[in-house]
Every structure is written in C-alpha cells, then in structure tokens.
MDAnalysis code that builds the backbone (N, CA, C; Angstrom):
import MDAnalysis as mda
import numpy as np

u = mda.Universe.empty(621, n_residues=207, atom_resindex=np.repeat(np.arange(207), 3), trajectory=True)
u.add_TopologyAttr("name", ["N", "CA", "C"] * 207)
u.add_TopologyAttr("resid", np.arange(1, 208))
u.add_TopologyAttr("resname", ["UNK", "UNK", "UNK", "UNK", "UNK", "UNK", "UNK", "UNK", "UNK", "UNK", "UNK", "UNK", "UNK", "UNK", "UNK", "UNK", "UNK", "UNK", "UNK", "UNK", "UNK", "UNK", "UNK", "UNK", "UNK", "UNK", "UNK", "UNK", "UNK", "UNK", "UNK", "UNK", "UNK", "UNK", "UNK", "UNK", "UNK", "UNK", "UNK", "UNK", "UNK", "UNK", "UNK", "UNK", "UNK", "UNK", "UNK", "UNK", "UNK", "UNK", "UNK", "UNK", "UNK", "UNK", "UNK", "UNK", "UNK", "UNK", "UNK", "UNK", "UNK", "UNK", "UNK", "UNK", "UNK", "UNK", "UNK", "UNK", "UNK", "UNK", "UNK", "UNK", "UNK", "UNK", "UNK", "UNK", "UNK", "UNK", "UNK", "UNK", "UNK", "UNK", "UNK", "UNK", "UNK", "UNK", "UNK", "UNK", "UNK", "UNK", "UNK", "UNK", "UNK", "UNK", "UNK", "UNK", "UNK", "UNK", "UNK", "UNK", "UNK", "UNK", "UNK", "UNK", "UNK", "UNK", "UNK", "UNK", "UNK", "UNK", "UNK", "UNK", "UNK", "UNK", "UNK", "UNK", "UNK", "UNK", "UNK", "UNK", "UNK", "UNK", "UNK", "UNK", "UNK", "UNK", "UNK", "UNK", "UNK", "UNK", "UNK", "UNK", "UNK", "UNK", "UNK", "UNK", "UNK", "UNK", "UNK", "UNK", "UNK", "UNK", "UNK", "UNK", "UNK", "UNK", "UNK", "UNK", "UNK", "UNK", "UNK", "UNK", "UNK", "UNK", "UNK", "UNK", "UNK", "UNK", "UNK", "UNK", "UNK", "UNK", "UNK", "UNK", "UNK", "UNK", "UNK", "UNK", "UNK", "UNK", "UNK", "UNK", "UNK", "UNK", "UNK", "UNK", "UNK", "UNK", "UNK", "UNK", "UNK", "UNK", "UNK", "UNK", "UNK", "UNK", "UNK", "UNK", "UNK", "UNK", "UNK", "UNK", "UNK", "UNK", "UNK", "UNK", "UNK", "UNK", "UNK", "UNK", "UNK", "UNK", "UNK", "UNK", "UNK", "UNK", "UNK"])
u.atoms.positions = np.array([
    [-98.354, -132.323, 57.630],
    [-98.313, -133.776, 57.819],
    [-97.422, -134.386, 56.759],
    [-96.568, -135.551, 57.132],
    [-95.277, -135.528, 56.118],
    [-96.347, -136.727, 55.371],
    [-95.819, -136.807, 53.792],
    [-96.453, -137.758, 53.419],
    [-95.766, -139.159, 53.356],
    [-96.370, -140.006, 53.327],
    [-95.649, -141.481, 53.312],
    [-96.445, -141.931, 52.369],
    [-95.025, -142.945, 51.390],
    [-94.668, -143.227, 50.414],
    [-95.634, -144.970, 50.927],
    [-96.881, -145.278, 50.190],
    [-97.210, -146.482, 50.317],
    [-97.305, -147.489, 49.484],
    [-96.145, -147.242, 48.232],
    [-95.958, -147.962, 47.482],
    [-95.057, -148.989, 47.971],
    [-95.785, -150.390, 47.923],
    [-94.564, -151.060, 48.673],
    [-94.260, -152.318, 47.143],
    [-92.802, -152.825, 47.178],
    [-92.666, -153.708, 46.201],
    [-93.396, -154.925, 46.098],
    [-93.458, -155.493, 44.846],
    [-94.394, -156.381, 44.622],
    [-93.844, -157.850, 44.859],
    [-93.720, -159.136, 45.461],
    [-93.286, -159.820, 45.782],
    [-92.215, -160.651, 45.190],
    [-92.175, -160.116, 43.246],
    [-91.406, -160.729, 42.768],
    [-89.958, -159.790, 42.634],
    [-89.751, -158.932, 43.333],
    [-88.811, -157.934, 43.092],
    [-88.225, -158.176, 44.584],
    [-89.128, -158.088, 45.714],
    [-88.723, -158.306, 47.126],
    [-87.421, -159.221, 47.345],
    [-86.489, -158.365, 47.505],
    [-85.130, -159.340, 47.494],
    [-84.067, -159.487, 46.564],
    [-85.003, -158.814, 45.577],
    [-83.965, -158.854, 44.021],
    [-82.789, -157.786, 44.132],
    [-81.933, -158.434, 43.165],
    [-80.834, -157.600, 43.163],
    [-81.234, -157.216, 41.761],
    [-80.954, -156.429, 41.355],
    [-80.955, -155.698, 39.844],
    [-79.641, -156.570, 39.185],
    [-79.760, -157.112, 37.939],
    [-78.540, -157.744, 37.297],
    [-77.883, -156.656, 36.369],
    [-75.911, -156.774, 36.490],
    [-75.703, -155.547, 36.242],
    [-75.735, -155.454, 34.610],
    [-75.934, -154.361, 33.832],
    [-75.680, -154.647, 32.693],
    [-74.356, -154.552, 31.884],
    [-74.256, -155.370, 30.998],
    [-73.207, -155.941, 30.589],
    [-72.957, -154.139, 29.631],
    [-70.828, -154.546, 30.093],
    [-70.733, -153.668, 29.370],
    [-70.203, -153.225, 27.949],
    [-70.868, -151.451, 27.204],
    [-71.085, -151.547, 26.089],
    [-69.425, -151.914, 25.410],
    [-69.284, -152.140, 24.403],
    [-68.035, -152.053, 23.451],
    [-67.283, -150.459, 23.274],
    [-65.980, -150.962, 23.356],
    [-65.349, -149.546, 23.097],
    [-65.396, -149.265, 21.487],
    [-64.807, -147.794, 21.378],
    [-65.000, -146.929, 20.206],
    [-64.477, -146.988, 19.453],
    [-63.635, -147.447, 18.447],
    [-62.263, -147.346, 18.188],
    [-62.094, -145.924, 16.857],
    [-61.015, -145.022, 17.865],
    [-61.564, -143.828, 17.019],
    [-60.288, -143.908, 16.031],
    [-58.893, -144.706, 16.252],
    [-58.555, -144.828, 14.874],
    [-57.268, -146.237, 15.225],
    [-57.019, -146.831, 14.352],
    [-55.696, -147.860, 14.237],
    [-54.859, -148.058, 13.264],
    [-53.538, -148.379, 14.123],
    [-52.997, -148.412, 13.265],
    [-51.099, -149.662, 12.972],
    [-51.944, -150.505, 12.198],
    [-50.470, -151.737, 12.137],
    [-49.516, -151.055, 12.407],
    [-48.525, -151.966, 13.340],
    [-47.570, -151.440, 13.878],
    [-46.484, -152.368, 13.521],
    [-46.803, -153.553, 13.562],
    [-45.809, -155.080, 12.952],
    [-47.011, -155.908, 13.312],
    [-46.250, -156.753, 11.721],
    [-47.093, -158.288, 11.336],
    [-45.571, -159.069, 11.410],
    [-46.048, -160.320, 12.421],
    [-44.963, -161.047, 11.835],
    [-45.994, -162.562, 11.651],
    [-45.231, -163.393, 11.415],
    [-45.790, -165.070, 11.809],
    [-46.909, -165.144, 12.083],
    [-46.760, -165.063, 13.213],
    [-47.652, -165.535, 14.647],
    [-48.528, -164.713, 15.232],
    [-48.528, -163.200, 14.870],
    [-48.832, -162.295, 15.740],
    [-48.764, -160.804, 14.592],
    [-49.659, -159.803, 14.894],
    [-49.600, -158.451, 14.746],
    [-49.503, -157.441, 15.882],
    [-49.264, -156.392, 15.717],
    [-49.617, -155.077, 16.766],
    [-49.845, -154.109, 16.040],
    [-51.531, -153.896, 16.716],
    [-51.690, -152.192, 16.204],
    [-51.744, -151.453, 17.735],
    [-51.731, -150.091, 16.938],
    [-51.631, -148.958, 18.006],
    [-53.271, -148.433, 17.986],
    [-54.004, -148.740, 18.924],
    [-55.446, -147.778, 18.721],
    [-55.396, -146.935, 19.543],
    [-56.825, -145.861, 19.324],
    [-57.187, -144.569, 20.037],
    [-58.174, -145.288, 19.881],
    [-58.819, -145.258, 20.944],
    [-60.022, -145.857, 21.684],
    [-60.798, -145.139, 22.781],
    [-61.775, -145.267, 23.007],
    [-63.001, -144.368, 24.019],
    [-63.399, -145.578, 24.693],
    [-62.890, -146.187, 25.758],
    [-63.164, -147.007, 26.722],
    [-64.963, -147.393, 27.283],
    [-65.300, -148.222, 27.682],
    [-66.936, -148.280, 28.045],
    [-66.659, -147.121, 29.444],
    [-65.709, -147.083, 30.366],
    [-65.831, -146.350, 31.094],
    [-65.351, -145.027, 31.160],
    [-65.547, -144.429, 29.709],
    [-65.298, -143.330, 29.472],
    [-64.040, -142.394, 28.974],
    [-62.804, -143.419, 29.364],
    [-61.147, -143.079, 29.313],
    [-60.713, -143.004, 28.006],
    [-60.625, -141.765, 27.673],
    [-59.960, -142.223, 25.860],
    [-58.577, -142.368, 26.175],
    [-57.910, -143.475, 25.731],
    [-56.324, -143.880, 25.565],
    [-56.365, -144.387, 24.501],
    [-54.794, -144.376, 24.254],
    [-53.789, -145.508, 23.104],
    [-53.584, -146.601, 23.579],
    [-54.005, -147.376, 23.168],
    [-53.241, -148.937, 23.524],
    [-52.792, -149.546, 22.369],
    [-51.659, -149.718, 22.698],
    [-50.541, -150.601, 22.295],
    [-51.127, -152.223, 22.530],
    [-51.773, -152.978, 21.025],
    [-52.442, -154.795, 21.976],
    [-51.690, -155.627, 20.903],
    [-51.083, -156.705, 21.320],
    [-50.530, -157.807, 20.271],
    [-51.844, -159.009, 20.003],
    [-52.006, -158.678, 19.026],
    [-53.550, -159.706, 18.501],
    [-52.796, -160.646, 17.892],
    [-53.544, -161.701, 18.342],
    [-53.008, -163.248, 18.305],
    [-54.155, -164.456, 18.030],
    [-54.607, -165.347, 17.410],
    [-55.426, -166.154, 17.366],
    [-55.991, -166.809, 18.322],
    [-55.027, -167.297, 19.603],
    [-55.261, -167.488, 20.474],
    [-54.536, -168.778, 20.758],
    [-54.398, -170.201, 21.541],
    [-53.480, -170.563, 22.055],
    [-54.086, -171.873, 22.616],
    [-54.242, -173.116, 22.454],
    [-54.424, -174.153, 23.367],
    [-52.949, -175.181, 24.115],
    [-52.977, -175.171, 25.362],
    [-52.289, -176.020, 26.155],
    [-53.175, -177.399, 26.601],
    [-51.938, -178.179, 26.591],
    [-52.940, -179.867, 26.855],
    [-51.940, -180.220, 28.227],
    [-52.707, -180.308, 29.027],
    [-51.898, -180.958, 30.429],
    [-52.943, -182.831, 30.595],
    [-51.559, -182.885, 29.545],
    [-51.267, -184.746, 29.514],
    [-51.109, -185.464, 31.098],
    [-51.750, -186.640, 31.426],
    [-51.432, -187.060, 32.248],
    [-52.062, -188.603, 32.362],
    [-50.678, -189.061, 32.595],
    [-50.990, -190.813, 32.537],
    [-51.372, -191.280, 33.925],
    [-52.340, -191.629, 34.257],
    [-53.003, -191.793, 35.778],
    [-53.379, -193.489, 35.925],
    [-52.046, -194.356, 34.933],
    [-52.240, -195.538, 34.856],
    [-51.866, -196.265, 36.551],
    [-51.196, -195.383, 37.279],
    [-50.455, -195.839, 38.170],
    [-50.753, -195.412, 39.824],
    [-49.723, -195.183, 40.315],
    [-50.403, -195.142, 42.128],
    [-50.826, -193.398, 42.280],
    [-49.680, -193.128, 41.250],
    [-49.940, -191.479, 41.077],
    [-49.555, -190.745, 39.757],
    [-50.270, -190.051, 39.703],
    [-50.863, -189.460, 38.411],
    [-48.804, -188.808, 37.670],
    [-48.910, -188.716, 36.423],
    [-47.383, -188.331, 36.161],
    [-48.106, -187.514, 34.939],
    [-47.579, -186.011, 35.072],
    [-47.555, -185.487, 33.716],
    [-46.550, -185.288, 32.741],
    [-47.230, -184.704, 31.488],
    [-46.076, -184.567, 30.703],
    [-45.408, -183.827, 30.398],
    [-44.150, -183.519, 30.451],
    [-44.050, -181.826, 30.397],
    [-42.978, -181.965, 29.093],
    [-42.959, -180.540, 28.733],
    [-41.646, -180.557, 27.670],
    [-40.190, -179.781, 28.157],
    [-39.125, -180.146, 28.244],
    [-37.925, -179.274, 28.565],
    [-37.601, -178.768, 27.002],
    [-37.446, -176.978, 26.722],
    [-37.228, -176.197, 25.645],
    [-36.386, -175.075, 25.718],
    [-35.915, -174.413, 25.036],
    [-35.165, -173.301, 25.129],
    [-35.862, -172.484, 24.746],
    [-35.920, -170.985, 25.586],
    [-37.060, -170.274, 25.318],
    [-36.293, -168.987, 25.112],
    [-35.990, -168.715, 23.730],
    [-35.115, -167.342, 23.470],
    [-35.824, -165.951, 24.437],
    [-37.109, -165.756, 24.677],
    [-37.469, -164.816, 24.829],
    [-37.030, -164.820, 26.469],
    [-37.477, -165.821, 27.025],
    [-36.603, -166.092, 28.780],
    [-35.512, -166.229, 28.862],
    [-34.453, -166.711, 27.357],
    [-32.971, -166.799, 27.544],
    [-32.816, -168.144, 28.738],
    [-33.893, -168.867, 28.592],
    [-33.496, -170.206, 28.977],
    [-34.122, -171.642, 28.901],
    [-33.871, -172.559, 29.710],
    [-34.220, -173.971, 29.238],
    [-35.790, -173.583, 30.230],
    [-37.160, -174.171, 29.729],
    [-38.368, -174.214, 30.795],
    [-38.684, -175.151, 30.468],
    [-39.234, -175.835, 31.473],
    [-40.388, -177.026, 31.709],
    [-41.742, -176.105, 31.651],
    [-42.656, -177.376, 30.526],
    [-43.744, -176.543, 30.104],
    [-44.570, -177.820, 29.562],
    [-46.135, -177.232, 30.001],
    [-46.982, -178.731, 29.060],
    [-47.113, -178.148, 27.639],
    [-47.509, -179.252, 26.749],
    [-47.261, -178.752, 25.412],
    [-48.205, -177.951, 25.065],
    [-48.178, -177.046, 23.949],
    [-49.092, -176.185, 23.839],
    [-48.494, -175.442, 22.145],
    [-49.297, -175.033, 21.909],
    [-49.366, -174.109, 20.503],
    [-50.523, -173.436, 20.141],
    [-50.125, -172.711, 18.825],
    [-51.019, -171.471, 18.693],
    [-52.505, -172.518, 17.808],
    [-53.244, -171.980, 17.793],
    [-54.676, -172.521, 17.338],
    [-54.415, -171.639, 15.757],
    [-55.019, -172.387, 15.016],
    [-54.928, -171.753, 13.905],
    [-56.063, -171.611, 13.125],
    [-55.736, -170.830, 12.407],
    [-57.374, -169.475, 12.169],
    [-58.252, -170.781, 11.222],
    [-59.413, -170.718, 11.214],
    [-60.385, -171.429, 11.418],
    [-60.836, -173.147, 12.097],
    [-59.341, -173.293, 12.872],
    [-59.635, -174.323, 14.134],
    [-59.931, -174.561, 15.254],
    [-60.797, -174.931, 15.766],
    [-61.304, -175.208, 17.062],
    [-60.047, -175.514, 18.003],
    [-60.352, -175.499, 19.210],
    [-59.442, -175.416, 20.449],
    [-58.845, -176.623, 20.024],
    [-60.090, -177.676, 20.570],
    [-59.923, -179.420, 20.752],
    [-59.060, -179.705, 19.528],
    [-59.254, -179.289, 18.693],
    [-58.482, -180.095, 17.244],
    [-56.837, -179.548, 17.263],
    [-56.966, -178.351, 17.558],
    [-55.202, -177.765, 17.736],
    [-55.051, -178.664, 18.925],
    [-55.803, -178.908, 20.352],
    [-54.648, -179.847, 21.505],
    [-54.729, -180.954, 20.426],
    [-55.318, -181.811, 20.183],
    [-55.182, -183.170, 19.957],
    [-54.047, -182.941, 19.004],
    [-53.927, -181.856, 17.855],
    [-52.869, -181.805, 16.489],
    [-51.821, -181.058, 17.150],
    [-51.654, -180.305, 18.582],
    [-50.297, -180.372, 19.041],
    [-49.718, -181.462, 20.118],
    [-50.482, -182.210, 20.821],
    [-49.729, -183.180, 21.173],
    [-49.187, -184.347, 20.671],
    [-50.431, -184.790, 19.317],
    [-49.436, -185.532, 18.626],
    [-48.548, -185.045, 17.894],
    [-47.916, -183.625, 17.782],
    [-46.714, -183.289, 17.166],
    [-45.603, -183.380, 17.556],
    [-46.088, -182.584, 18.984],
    [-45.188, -182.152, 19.226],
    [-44.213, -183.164, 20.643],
    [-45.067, -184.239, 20.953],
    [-44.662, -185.435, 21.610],
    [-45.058, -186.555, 20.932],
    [-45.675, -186.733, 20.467],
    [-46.323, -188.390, 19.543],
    [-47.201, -188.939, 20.071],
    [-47.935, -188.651, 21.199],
    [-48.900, -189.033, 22.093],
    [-50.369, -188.530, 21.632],
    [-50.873, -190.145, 21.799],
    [-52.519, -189.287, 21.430],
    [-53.230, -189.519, 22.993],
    [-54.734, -189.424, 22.884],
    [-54.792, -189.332, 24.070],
    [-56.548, -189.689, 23.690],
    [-57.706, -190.589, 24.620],
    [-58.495, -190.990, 24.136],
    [-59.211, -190.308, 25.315],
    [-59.083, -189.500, 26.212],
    [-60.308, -189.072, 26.504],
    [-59.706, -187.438, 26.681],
    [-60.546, -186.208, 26.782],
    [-60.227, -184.982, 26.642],
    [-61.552, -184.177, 27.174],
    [-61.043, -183.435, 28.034],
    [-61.736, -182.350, 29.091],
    [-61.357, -181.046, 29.132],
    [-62.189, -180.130, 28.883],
    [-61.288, -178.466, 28.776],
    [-61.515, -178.107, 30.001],
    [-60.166, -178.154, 30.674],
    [-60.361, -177.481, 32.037],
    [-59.978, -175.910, 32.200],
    [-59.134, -174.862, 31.638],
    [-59.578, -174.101, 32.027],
    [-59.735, -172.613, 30.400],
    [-59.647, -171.792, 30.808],
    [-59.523, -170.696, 29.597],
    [-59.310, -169.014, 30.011],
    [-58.247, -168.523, 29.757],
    [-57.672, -167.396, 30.727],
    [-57.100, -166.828, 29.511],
    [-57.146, -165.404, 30.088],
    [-56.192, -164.382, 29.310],
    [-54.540, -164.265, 29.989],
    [-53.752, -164.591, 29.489],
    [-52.225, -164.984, 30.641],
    [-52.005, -163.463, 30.703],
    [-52.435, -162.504, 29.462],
    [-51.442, -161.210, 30.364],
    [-52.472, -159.417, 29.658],
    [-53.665, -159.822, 29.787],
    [-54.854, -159.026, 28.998],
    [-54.550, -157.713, 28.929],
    [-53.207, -157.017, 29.537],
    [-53.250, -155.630, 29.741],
    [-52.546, -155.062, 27.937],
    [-52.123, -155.729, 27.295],
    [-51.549, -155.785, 26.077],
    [-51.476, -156.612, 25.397],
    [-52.207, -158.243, 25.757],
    [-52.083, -159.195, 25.027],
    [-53.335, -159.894, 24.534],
    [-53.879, -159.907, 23.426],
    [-55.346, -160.379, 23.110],
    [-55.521, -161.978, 23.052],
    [-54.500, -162.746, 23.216],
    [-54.092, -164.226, 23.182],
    [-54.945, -164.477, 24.033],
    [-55.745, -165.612, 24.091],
    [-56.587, -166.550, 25.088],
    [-55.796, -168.513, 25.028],
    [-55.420, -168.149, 26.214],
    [-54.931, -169.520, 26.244],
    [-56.421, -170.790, 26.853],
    [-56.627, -172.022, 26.253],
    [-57.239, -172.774, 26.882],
    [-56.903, -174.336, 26.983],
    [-57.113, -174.863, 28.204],
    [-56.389, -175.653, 28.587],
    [-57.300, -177.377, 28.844],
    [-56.830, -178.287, 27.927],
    [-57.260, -179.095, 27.996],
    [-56.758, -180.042, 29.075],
    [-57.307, -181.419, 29.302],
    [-56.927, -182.318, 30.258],
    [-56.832, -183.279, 29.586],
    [-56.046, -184.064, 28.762],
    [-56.102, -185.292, 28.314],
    [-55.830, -186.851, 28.739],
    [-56.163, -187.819, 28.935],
    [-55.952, -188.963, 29.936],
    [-56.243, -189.969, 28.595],
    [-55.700, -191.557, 29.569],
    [-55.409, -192.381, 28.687],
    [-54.634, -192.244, 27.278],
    [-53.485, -192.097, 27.709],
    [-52.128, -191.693, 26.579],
    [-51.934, -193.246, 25.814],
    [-51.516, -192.565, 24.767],
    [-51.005, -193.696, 23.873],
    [-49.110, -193.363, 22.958],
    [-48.072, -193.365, 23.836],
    [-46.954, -192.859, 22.613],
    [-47.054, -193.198, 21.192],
    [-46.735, -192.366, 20.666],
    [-45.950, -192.531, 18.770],
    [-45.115, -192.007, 18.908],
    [-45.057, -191.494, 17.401],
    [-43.708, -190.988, 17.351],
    [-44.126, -189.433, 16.826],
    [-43.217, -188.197, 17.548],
    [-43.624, -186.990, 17.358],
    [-43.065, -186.400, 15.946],
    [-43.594, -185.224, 15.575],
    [-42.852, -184.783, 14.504],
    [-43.163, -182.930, 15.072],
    [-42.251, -182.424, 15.965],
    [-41.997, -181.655, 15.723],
    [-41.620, -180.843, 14.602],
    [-42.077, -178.734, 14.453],
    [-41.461, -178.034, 13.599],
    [-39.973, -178.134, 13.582],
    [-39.176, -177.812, 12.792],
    [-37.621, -177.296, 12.210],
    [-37.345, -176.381, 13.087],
    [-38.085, -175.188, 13.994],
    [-37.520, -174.851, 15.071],
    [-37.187, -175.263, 15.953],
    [-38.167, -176.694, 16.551],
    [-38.049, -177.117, 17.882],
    [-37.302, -178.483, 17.926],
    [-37.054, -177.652, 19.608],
    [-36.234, -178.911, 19.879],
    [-36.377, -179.431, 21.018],
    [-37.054, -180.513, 21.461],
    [-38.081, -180.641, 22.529],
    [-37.716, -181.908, 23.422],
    [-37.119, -181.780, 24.436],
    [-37.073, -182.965, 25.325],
    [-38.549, -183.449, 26.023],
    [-38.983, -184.735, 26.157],
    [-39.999, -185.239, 27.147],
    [-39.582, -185.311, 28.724],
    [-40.644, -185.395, 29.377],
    [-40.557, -186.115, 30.814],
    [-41.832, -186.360, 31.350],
    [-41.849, -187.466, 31.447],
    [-43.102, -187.741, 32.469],
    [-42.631, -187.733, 33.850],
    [-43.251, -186.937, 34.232],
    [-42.942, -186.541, 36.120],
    [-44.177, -186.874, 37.077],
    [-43.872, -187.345, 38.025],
    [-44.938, -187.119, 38.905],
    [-45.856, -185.935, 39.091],
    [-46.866, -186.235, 39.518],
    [-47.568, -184.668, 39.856],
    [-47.280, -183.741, 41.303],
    [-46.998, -184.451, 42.139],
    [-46.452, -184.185, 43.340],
    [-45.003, -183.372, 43.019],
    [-44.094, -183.681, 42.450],
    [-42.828, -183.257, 42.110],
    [-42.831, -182.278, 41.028],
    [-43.788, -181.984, 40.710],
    [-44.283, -181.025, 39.634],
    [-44.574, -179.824, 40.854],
    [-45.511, -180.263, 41.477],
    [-45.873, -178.846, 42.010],
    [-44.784, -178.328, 43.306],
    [-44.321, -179.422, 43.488],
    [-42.668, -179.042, 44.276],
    [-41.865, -177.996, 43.535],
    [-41.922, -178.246, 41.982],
    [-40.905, -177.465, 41.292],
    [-41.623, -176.116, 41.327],
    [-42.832, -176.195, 40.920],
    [-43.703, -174.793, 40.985],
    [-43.625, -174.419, 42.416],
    [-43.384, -174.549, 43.358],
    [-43.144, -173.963, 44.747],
    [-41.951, -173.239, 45.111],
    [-40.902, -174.125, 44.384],
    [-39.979, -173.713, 44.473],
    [-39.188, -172.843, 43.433],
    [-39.976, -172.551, 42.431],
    [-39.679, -171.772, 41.359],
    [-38.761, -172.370, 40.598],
    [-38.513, -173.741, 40.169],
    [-37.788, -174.257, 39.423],
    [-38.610, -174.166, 37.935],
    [-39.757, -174.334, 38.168],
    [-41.204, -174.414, 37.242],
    [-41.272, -172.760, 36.928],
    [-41.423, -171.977, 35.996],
    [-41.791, -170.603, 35.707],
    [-42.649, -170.338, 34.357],
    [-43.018, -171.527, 34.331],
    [-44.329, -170.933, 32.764],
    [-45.687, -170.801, 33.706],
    [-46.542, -169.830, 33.085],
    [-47.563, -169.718, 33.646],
    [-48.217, -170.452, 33.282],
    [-48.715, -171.046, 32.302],
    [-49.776, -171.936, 31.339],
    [-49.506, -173.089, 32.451],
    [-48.368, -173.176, 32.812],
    [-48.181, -174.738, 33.468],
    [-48.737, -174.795, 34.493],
    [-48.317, -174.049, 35.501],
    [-48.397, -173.358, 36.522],
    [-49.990, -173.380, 36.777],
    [-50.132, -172.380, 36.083],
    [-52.125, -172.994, 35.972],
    [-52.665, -174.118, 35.656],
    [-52.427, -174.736, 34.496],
    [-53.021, -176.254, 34.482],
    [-52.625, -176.875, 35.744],
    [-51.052, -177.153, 36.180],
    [-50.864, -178.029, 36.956],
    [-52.128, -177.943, 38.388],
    [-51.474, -176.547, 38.995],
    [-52.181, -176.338, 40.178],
    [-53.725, -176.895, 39.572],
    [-54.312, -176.371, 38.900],
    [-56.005, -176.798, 38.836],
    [-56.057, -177.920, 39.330],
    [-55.456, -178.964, 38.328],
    [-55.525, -180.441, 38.382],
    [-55.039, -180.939, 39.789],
    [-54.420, -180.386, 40.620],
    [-53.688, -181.331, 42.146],
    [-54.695, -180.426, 42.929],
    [-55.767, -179.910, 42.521],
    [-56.231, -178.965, 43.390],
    [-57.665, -179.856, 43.370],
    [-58.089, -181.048, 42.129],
    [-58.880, -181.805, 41.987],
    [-60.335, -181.119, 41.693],
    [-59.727, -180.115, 40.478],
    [-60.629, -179.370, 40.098],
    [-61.772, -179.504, 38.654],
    [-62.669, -179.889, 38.449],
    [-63.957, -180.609, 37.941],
    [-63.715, -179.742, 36.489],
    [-63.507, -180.827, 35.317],
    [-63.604, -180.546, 34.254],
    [-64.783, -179.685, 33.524],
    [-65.119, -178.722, 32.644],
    [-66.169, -177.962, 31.652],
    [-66.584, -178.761, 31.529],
    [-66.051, -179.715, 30.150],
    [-66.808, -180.318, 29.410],
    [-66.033, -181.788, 29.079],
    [-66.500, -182.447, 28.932],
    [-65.890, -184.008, 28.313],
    [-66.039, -183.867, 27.030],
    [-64.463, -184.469, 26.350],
    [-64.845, -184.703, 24.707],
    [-64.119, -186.723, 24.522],
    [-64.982, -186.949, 23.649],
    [-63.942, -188.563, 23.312],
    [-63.213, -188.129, 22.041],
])
C-alpha cells in the first residue's frame, strides 16, 4: 500500500513564494593599483564571484557622479537645460545636462545643487531624485544619480579652468527629437530626459 504524505501546509505558507536570498559578497583573493589619476583609480583583482567564477577584473573605482536635469516649466512647455562641451574622450562637441563627480564625503543633493550653480549659475528651489543607475557596471564602479530640479533662478556660473561650457534652454519635445534621432548621444541625458517626458514620479522631494 503506497504511503501518502498527509502533511499538508499550514495556511500561512499556502501561496508563499520563498524570498530569494540576497547574494553573499565576493572574495577578493588579491589587488592590485593599476593607475591613480584625479578623478579615478584602477585596480586589477582576483576575485571568487558569489556564483562561484574565479576571474580578474579589470574595475575603474570612482566616487560616484550626480546629474541635475534642470527644467524651467514656467511656460506652455517644459524647456531643459542642457550644456554644449567638447568631450576629448568622444572627440566631439555633446549636448548634456550638467553633471559632476560627487566628492568624497558629500552627499548627492549637495554636489547637484554645487554643480549647477557652477557650472551654469542657476539655482533651483525645489529638487527631486529621480533616478540612480550604474551607466556601464561591467568595469565601471561609478553610480550616476539624477536629480530633477524646478523653479530656476540664473546667476552667474563659475566654471573649472578646464571647461568650457555653452548653455541652452531647449524645449523638451525637441530634446527628445534629438535623442531619436541621435543628434543627442550622452547616456546620463538620454536617461534623465526620457524619464521625465515619460512623466515619471519622483523618489523623494528635497526644498
């Protein structure tokens, strides 16, 4: 006679999914600086992966990165701000919202607010973090995060001695025309913009 199993589950499990567990930290079995410059280092590690893979990775560790997608919504339609720059590493001119590196013991919010008034002269009285992404995680430890700032006020900017930074306030519509048409090629932008015409609900509110 076969036996049957009459353990049946107890009502608070009935339906449950098991939650998965989070996974452990890799190993790091050795590293080693590869270049420090400025902005950025690279080491070379040997590492034992959570899923078992021992490799080398080659990662550029970076502090991390806030972008502010400015936008004056005084009018029939919303206009952002973008910057036109020369970007040695693309070997050309890009349209881009402003953005810079966060610096080691500053909060996100305080680097957007201390790079847009630098780097355009604009302050901005209300502020929303809309999004936070790794732009390229397979070698890059940088976390970009992306604020929303509204109700602009111009000054006057004071860009670094490197830069050299044209403004434009553009429509938002003609923004994502350019991103369609690939006139637009920064990703940071590219992502803020789309979020925002996509009428996508801020994290958090800051004043």
């Amino acid at each position: 006679m076969p036996i049957r199993n009459t353990t049946s589950p107890s009502r608070k499990t009935q339906g449950a999914s098991k939650t998965p567990r989070p996974a452990s930290k890799p190993t790091i079995l050795s590293s080693d600086l590869v270049f420090k410059g400025r902005v950025f280092y690279v080491t070379r590690d040997k590492v034992r992966e959570p899923n078992g893979i021992t490799a080398v990775r080659e990662v550029i560790r970076h502090s991390g990165s806030v972008v502010v997608l400015a936008v004056d919504d005084s009018g029939p339609e919303p206009l952002v701000l973008l910057e036109r720059q020369y970007r040695y590493a693309a070997q050309d001119y890009m349209l881009e919202l402003p953005a810079g590196r966060i610096d080691p013991g500053e909060n996100a919010l305080a680097a957007g607010k201390r790079e847009l008034l630098e780097e355009t002269g604009y302050t901005a009285r209300k502020w929303s973090k809309a999004l936070f992404f790794y732009p390229s995680p397979g070698f890059l430890q940088e976390t970009m995060t992306v604020f929303l700032a509204r109700d602009l006020k111009p000054g006057k900017a004071a860009p670094e001695d490197d830069e050299s930074i044209e403004l434009k306030l553009v429509s938002l519509s003609q923004v994502v025309r350019w991103i369609r048409s690939g006139k637009l090629r920064d990703g940071k932008t590219i992502a803020g913009v789309l979020w925002f015409a996509q009428g996508s609900s801020p994290f958090t509110s800051h004043s």
